[in-house]
C-alpha positions in Angstrom: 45.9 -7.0 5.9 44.9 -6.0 9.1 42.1 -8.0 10.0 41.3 -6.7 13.2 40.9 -3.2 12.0 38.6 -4.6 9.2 36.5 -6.3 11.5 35.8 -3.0 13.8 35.5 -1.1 11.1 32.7 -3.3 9.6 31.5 -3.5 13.3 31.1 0.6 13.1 29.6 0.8 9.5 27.0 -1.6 10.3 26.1 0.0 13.6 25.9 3.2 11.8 23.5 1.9 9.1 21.5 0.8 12.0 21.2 4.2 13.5 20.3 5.6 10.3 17.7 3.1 9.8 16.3 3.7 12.8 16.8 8.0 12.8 13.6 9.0 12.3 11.9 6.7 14.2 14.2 6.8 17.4 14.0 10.8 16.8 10.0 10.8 16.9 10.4 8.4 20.1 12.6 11.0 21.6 10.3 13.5 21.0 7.2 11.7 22.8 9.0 10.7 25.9 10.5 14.1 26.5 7.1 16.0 25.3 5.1 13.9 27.9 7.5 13.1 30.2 7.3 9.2 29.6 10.4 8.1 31.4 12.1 9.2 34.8 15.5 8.2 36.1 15.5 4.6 37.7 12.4 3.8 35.9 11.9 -0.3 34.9 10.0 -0.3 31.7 8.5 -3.4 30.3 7.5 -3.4 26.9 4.8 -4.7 25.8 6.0 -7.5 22.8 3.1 -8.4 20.9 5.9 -9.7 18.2 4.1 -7.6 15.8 6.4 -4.7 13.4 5.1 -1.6 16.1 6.0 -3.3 19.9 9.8 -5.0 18.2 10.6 -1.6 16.7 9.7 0.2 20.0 12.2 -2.8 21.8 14.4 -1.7 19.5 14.1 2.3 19.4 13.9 2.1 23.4 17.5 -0.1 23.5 18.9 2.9 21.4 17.5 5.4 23.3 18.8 3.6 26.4 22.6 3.8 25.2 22.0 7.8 25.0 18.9 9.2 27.2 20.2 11.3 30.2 18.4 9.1 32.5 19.1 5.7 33.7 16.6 3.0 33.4 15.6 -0.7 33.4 14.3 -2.8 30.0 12.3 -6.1 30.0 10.1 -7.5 27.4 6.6 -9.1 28.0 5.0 -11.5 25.4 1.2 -12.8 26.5 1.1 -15.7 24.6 -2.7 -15.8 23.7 -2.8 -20.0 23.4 -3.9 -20.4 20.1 -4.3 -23.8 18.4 -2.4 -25.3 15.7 1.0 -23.1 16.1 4.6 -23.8 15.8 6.4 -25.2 19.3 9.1 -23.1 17.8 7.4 -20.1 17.1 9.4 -17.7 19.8 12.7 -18.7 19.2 13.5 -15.9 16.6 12.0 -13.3 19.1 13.9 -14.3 21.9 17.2 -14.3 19.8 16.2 -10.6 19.1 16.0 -10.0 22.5 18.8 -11.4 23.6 20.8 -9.9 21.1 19.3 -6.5 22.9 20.5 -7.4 26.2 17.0 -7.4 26.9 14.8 -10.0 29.5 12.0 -12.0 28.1 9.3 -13.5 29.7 6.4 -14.9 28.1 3.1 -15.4 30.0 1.4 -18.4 29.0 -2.7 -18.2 28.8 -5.6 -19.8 27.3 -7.7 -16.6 26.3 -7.9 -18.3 23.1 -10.3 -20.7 24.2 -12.2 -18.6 26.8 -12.8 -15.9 23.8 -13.1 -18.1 21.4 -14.8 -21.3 22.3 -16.4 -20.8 25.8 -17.4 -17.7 25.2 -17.6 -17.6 21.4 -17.5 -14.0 20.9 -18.8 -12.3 18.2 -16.7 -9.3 18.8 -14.3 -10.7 20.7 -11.2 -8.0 19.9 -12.7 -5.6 22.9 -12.6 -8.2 25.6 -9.3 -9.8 24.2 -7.5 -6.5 24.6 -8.8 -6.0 28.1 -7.4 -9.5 29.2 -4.6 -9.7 27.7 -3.8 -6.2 29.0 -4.4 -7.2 32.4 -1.9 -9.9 31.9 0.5 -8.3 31.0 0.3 -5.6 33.8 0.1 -8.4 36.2 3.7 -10.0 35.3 4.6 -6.1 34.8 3.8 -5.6 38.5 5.5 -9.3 39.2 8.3 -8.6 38.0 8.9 -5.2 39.6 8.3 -2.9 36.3 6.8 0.3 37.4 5.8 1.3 33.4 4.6 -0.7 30.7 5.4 0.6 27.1 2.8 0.0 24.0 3.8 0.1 20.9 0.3 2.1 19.5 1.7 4.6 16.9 0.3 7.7 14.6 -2.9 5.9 13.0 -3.3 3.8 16.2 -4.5 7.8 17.5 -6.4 8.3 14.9 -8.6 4.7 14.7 -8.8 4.6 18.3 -10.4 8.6 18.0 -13.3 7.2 14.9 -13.8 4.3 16.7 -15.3 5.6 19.6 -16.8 8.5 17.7 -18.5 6.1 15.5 -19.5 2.8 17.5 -19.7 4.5 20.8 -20.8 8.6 20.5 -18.0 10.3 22.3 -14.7 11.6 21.7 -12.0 9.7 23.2 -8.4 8.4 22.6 -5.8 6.2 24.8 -3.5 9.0 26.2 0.4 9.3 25.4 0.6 8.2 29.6 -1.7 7.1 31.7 -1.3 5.9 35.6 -3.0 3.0 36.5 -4.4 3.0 40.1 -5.1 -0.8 40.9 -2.0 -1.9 39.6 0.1 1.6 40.1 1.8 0.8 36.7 2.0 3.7 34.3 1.4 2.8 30.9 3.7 4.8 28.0 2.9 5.1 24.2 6.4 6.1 22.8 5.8 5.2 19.3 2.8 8.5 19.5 4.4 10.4 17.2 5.8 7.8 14.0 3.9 6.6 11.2 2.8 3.5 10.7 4.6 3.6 7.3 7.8 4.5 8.7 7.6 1.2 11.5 6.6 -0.9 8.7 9.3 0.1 6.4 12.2 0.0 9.7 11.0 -3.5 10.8 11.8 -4.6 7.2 15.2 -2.8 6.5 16.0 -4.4 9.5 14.7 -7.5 9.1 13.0 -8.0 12.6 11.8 -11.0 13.7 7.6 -10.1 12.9 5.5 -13.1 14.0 2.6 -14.4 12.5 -0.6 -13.3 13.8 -2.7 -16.4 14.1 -6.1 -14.6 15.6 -8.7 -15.5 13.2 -10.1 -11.8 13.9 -6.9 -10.6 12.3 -7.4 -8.0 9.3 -11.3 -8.3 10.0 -12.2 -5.9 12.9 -13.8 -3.0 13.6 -10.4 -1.6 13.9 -9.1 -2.8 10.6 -12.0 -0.9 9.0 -11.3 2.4 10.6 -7.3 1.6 8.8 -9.3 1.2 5.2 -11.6 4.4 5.9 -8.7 6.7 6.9 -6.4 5.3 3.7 -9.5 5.9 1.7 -10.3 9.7 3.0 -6.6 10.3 2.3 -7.0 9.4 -1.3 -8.8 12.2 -1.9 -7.9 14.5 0.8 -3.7 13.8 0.7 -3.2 15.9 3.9 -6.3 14.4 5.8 -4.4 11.9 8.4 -2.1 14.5 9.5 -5.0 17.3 9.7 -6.6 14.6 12.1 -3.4 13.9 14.3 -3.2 17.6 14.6 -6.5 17.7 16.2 -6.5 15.5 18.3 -2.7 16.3 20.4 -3.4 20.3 20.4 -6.2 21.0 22.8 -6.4 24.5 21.5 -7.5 23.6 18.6 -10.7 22.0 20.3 -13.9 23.9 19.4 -17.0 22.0 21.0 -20.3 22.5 22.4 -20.3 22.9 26.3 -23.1 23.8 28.9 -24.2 27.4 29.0 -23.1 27.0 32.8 -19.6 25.7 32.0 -19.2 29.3 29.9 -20.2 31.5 32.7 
């Protein structure tokens, strides 16, 4: 038997089953970044790796797309550790095995956000200012280490919460967009997961058994956020086609149909 003929063609099936695992979403990726023109040639992206299912299937879909895209360009992967209590000293060794695996750089910013949030602070709504500093620390060791983009993994239903949240807590309509330059920092910020479903990530992350952590934030599954996931699951229910309807709405402009000034129509 000719094991060395075995062993490249186990090599080639198993790649294949990963790039079928991965077709739609790294299709849907492809799609985004070429629709909004997310990456250039020469560009050094660093991904934003919370460790949760959307930011390691973006590494993942953005390694792929690397091996193909007609562009040339630079991956590293940023994890803001947020300094929470009572957590494994081991807790990052499976993530940085995936990255390394991926021929990807990992750095992980240490910070004790954690206990300004949480016990100097002691916010009741803390997941607002959370996301704003751990954003900023991450675009700092973006900047530090040269990365002129940082990608986020916010996906299909991300749009969608984001679009009820302000409508509903803060009385305007609003939503991150799919890129957006950043002037103090002069990072542009990508969202190539735009166009995939939540369901489809989930469902990726676990036929390829990726390395999800455990999120320890005591907010977790009990935010303003999280409640905007259980209202759009529950208005699908009854109205099947409702999510997509909604997505639809908010990427077309054309479809926009709002009051304006009686000066802005003259």
């Amino acid at each position: 038997m000719d094991f060395k003929a075995l062993r490249s063609t186990t090599l080639q099936a198993a790649k294949c089953s990963l790039l079928f695992d991965m077709k739609k979403i790294l299709s849907l990726t492809r799609r985004a970044i070429e629709e909004y023109n997310m990456i250039s040639d020469g560009d050094h992206i660093a991904v934003g790796l919370s460790g949760g299912k959307d930011s390691i299937v973006l590494l993942k879909a953005l390694s792929l797309y690397q091996k193909f895209a007609p562009m040339k360009f630079q991956l590293s992967a940023i994890h803001v550790d947020l300094g929470f209590k009572n957590v494994s000293e081991n807790r990052f060794d499976d993530l940085q095995k995936f990255c390394k695996d991926l021929d990807v750089p990992l750095y992980i910013v240490k910070t004790d956000l954690y206990h300004i949030i949480f016990e100097d602070r002691k916010e009741n709504r803390p997941c607002s200012l959370c996301s704003k500093m751990r954003r900023g620390a991450l675009n700092s060791k973006a900047v530090e280490i040269k990365a002129n983009k940082v990608a986020l993994g916010h996906n299909k239903e991300d749009l969608i919460e984001t679009f009820l949240l302000s409508l509903i807590y803060e009385g305007r309509l609003a939503v991150f967009k799919p890129t957006s330059y950043l002037d103090r920092t002069k990072i542009t910020v990508i969202r190539p997961l735009l166009f995939n479903a939540e369901g489809d990530i989930k469902a990726a992350a676990k036929r390829l058994s990726m390395p999800i952590l455990e999120n320890p934030c005591p907010m977790d599954k009990h935010s303003q956020r999280e409640y905007m996931k259980d209202l759009t699951k529950h208005i699908c229910k009854d109205i099947p086609f409702a999510k997509d309807r909604m997505f639809d709405a908010i990427i077309n402009p054309q479809r926009y149909d709002l009051f304006v000034k009686k000066e802005d129509e003259d």
